[in-house]
N, C-alpha and C positions, 0 to 999 in steps of 0.2 A: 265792115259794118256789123257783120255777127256778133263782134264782142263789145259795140259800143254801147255806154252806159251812159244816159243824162244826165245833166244834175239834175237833181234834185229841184223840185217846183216850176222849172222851166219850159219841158215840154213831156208829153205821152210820146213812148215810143212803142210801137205796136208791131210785134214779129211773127204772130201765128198765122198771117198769109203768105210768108215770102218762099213756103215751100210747093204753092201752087204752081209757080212758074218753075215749070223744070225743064231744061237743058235738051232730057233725053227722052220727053214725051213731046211732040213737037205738037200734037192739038192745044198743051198747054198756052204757048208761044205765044198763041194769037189772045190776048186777054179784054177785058173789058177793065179800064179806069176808072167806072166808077164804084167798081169791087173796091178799092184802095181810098174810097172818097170816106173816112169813116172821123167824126166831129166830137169833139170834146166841150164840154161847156165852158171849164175853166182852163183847162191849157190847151194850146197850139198841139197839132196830133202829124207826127210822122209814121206813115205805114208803109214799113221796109214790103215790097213788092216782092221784089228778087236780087239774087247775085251770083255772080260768077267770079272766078279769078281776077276776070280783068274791069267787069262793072257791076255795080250796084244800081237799084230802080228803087228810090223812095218819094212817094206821094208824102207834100207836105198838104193839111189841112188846117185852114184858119179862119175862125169866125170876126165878127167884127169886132178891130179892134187889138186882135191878137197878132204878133210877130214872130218870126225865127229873131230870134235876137241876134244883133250885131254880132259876126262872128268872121275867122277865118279857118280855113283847114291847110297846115303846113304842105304838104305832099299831094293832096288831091284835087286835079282839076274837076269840071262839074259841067253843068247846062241847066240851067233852070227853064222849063216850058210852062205858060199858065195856063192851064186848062178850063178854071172855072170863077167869074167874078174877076173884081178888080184888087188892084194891090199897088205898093209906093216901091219901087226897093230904092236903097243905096248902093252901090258900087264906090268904095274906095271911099276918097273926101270928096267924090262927085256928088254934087246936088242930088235929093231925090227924083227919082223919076217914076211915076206913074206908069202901070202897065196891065196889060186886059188879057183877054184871050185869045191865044195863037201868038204874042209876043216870048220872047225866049232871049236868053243873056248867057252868053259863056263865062265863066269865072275859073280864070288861073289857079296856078294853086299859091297862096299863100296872100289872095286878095281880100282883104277884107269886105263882108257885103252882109245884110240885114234884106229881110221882108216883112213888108206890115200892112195887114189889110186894115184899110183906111174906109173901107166902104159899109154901109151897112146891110150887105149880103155875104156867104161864107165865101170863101176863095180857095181856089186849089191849086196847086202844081206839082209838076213831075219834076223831081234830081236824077239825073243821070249824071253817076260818080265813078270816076275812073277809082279803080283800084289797084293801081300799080305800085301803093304801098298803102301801111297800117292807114287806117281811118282815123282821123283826131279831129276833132271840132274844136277851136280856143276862142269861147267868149271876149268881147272888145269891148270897149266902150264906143259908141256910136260917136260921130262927128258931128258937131252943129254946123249951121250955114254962119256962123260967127267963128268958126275954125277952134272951138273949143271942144271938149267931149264930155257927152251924157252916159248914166249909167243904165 
């Protein structure tokens, strides 16, 4: 996740905390969430926490209205936990599902899934991203409940 780059106009990707949580100080360890909770006006905000060889911790942040767009990652599976507000996700061509805080969603690797805070309060959640290979994110087209896809 060190060398991932967005596209362009899609989201803030924010890296100058992920070197707080460190490995080999162990006060680090124990951190506070809402360190990571940090909000964008106009784009959805990812703030890389930490990583290690084997996981990555990135607090996604979205105001209302805002989404990770519909996306998969080839090689890494994930956990999404919501920590704050409400939010819709997608999984696959599964129907949207509505989800609060304290709900959590494992995502395989190569499943396509999207999050969209649908509500009008900001929304948080933590990725916990295996890293047991390069990091890729490949934008999708989202699925309609008419089995067609949006962009």
């Amino acid at each position: 996740m060190a060398d991932y780059v967005p596209e362009h106009g899609h989201e803030r990707f924010v890296t100058e905390l992920a070197s707080a949580i460190n490995a080999d100080d162990l006060p680090s360890l124990v951190f506070e969430m809402s360190t990571y909770q940090i909000f964008d006006e106009e784009l959805p905000t990812a703030v890389a926490a930490a990583q290690t060889p084997d996981l990555g911790l990135v607090m996604w942040n979205l105001r209302p209205g805002q989404e990770n767009d519909y996306h998969m990652h080839p090689k890494n599976e994930h956990v999404h936990i919501i920590i704050q507000g409400e939010v819709e996700y997608t999984l696959a061509d599964c129907p949207p599902k509505p989800m609060k805080v304290g709900d959590a969603v494992l995502v395989p690797p190569g499943v396509p899934h999207g999050i969209r805070n649908t509500s009008d309060a900001p929304a948080s959640y933590l990725a916990v991203v295996g890293m047991a290979s390069p990091y890729e994110k490949v934008r999708l087209e989202r699925p309609t409940s008419a089995g067609t896809t949006t962009g």
